[in-house]
N, C-alpha and C positions, 0 to 999 in steps of 0.2 A: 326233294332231296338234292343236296350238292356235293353231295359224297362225303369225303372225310372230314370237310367243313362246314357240316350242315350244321344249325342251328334248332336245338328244339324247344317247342315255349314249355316242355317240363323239368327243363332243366337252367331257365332264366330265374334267377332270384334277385332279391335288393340288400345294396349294402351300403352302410351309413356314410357317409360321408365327409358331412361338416357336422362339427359344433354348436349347439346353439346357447347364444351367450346368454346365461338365467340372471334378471334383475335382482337385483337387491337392494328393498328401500329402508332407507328409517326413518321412519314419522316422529318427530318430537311434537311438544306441546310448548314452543315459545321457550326454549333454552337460551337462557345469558350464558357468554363467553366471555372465559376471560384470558387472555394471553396464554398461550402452554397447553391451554385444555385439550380432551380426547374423546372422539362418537366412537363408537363400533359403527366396523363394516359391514357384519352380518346382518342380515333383514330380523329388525326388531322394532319396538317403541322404546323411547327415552323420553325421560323426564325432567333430566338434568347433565349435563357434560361431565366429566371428571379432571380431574389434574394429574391423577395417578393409571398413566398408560396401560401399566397389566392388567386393568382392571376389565377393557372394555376391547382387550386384543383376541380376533379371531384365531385361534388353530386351523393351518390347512391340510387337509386329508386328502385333497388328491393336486397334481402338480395341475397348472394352466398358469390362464390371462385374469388380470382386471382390465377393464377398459371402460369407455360410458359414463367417466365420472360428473354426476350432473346437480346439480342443486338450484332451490329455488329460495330466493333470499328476500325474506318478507319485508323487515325493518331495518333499515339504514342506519348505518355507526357515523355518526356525523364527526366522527373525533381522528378515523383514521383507515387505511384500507385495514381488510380482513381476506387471509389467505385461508384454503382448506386444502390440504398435502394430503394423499396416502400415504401411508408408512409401511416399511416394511422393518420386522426386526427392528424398530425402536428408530428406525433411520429415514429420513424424507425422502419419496422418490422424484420421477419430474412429471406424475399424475398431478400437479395443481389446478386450484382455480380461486382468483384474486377479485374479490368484487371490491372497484375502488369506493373513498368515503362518501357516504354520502347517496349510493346507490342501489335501488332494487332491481329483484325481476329474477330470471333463467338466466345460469349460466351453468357453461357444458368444458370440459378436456375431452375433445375428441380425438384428440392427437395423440395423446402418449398412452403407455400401458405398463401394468407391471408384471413382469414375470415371477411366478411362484412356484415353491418346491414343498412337498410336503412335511412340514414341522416347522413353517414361517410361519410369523404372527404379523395379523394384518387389523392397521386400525387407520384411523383418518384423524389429525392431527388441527389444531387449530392456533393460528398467530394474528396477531393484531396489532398495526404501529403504534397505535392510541387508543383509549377509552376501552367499550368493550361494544359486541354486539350483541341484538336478540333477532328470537325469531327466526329462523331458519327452519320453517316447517317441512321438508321432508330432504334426502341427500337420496342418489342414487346412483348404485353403482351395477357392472356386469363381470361376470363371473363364467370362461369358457376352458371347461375341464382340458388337459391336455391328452383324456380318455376315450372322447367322445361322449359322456355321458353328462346329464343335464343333472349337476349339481346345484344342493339350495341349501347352504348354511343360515342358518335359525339361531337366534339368542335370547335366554330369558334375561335383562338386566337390569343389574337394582347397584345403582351410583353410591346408595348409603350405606351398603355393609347389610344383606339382611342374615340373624344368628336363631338358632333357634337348639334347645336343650332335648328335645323329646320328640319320636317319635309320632305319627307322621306329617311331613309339610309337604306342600304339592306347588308345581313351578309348571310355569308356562312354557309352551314348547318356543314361543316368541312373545315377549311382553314384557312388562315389570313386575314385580314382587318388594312393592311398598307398606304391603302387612301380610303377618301369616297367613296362609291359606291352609286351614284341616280339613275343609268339605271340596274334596278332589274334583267336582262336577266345575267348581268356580275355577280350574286350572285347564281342564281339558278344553283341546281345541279341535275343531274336526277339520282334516286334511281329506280335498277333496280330487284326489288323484291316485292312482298304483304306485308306489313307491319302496325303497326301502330304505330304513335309517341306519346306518351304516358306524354310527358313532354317537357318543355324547360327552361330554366333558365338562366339569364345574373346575370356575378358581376359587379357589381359598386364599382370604383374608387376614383369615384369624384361626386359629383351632386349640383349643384348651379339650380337648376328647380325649380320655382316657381309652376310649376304644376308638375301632374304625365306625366311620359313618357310610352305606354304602346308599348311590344313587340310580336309581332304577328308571329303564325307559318303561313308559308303560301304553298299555295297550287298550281302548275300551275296559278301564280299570283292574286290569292283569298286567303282573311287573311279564317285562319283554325279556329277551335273551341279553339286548345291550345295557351294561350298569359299568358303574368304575366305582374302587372303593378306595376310600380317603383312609389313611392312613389315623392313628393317634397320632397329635401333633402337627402331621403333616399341613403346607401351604404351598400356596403355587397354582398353578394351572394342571389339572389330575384329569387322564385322558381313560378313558374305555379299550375294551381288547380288541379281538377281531371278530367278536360276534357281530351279529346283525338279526334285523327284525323287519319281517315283509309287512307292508300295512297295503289299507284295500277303499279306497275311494268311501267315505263315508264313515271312517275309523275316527276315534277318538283319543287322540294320542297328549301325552304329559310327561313329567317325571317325578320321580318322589323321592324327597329325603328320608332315609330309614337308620334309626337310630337302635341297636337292640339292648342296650346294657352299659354299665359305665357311667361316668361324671362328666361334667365340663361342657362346653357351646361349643358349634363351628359357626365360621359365619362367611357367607359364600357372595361375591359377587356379582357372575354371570354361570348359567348352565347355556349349551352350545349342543346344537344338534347338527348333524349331516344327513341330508335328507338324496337319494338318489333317486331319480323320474324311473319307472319303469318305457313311459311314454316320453321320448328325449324333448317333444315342446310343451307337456304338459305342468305345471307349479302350481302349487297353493300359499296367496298372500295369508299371513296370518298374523293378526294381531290380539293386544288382549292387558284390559286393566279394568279397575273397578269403575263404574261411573253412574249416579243416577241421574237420570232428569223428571223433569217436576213435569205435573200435567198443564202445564203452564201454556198457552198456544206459542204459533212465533219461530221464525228458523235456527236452527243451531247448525254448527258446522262442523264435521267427524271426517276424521280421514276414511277413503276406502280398506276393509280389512286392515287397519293401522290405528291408531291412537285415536281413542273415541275420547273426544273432548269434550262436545255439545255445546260449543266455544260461540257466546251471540256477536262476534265480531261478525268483518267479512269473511266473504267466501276464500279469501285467499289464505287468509288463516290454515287451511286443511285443504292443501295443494299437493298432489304424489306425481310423479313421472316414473312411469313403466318405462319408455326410452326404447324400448322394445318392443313394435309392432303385434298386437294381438289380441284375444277375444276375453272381458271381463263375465264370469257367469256365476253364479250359483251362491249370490249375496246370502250372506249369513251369520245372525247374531246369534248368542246366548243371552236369555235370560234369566236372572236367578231367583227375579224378588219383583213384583209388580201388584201394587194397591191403587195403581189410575185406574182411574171408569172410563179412559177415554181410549181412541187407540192411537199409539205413537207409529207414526210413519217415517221408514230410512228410506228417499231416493238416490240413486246412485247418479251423478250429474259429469259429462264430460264440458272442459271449458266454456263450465258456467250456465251449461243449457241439461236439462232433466234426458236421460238419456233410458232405457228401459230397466234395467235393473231396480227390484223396489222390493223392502219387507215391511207390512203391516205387523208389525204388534200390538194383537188387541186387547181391551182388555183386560185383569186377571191375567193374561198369558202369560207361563215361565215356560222354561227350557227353550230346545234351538228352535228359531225360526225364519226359515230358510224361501227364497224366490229361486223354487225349479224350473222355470218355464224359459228365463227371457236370459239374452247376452246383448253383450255391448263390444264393438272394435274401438281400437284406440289404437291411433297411429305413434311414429317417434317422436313427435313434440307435443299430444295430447297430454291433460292432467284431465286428475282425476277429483271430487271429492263426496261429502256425503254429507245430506240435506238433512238433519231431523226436525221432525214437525210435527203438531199436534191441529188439527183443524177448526178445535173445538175446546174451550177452556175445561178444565174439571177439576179432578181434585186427586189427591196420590201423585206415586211417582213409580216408575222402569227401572231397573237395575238390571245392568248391561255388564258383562264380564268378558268375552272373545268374541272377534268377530273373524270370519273368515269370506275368501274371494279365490274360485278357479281362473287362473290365469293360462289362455292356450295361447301360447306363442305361434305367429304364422310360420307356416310352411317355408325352409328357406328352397328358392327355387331346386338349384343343385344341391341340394341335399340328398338327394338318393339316385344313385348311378346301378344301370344293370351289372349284373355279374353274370358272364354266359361260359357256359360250360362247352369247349370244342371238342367232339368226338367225330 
């Protein structure tokens, strides 16, 4: 004892300290640009760029940073440079990065950041002095709440307008929605952390509804406490209230369009989730679209948790950057539909070399299946991609619908300072 300034260890606790900045990728599949065009920020897949901003603009629910803006530029525009801007509110910030003509590879803004407040809208914007460009298979960005809490906005995006008249259609918690989805299993994505979702939000298009249309977070196929309902008529970007919904590592989370009564189409966009870590470095990548591959032997190349191609280019084709130091685990696909006799094999490959991560599906095998066992570190300039493969020719094919990836962010050193209590 030191008397009045003793210290005792049942009265030392921990208390957070810094932020940590949660990545945010989007895997596309070989998107043409063309002058004007617009990505979403939010971690999603894309299929196609848009021309029309509001389509593909993030809502922010909680105030921070962007920073980290990073990309990897497959195919060269031999016609002119090609800039990519953040946007804020409709407006460029000095988050750039300019890959001149004629040139591939990584390129990073480590320099600049944007500040955000909550009810900006945030997208990444695209200019070109000439011609156009493709290929830009993955963009990433960081995301560090001014709350201390490890936020992860999610986007389901569909570039063409998808509408639908009736009751029920099911959206990806991140992916696209290139044809209706009625068998909810083919929407659900499993998030493989403690969390809670804090919001959801669709834009509207289009809406000829004579009633509202409401949208439902939902839960291992039970609507959740978060929904927001669409107005008749209404368009725009339509936000949820202040509920919330705890999900539990292992959960199977989606949304669902609910139409109860009435005439007329809506036709939505993007759906936008807010995902909050209950564990401030833990994340779930998640991705998710329709794709079969044939039993056909031979390598394909799919992003990690991101846009499953099964693209027989190269490997660089399906190149991601986490950008943020930390542990890949708990690889895992759905699948819906499978008549191969043979078994398809996903390895998870860091810069081009097989790394432990790996699902066999064998087999007749549908539904999830998942590699518990193994993880993989990835530093700040590691990529990432996914190998599929068959060893063995046969016959039938795999239908693939979401795939997902735990992502543990390392430990930032001073991240946790004592707090001592002086009596």
């Amino acid at each position: 004892m030191i008397g009045l300034f003793a210290v005792s260890p049942l009265f030392v606790n921990f208390a957070q300290a810094v932020s940590y900045p949660v990545p945010h990728i989007v895997t596309t599949s070989g998107i043409t640009h063309a002058n004007g065009n617009f990505l979403p920020i939010a971690q999603t897949v894309a299929n196609a760029a848009n021309s029309t901003e509001a389509y593909v603009q993030t809502y922010m629910t909680y105030s921070g940073t962007w920073s980290g803006f990073s990309l990897y530029f497959r195919t060269a525009n031999a016609s002119g440079d090609t800039t990519f801007t953040v946007r804020k509110n409709g407006v460029d910030t000095a988050m750039t990065i300019t890959v001149p003509q004629s040139t591939t590879g990584f390129f990073q803004d480590l320099t600049n950041t944007v500040s955000v407040a909550v009810g900006d809208l945030v997208s990444i914007g695209v200019t070109t002095t000439a011609g156009t460009t493709t290929s830009v298979p993955s963009i990433t960005t960081l995301f560090t709440a001014d709350s201390g809490d490890s936020v992860q906005y999610a986007m389901m995006y569909e570039p063409g307008a998808f509408s639908f008249t009736a009751t029920n259609r099911y959206f990806r918690p991140a992916g696209d929605c290139t044809a209706a989805i009625t068998t909810e299993a083919n929407a659900q994505n499993m998030i493989q952390h403690d969390a809670t979702i804090e919001a959801i939000g669709v834009y509207v298009s289009a809406n000829t509804r004579t009633q509202s249309t409401v949208f439902y977070n939902r839960i291992n196929g039970a609507d959740g406490n978060v929904s927001v309902s669409v107005a008749s008529s209404a368009t725009g970007l339509q936000f949820s209230d202040t509920s919330s919904d705890a999900v539990n590592a292992g959960d199977l989370i989606n949304s669902r369009g609910a139409i109860a009564s009435g005439s007329g189409s809506i036709g939505i966009r993007n759906v936008q989730y807010t995902i909050v870590s209950d564990n401030p470095r833990e994340i779930t990548f998640m991705g998710g679209n329709t794709l079969s591959k044939s039993s056909a032997t031979g390598s394909a190349w799919s992003f990690a948790a991101g846009y499953t191609m099964n693209s027989g280019a190269a490997e660089a084709v399906a190149r991601s950057y986490p950008i943020t130091p930390g542990v890949m685990s708990g690889e895992a696909y759905y699948v819906s539909a499978n008549t191969a006799d043979q078994t398809l094999t996903y390895q998870l490959r860091k810069n081009a070399s097989n790394v432990n991560n790996v699902v066999a599906i064998g087999a007749g095998v549908t539904g999830w299946v998942q590699d518990v066992t193994n993880s993989d570190s990835f530093d700040l300039d590691d990529y990432s991609t996914m190998n599929g493969s068959r060893s063995v020719a046969g016959s039938g094919s795999t239908t693939m619908q979401n795939t997902s990836m735990k992502y543990t962010m390392d430990l930032i050193a001073d991240s946790f300072i004592p707090q001592v209590d002086i009596f």
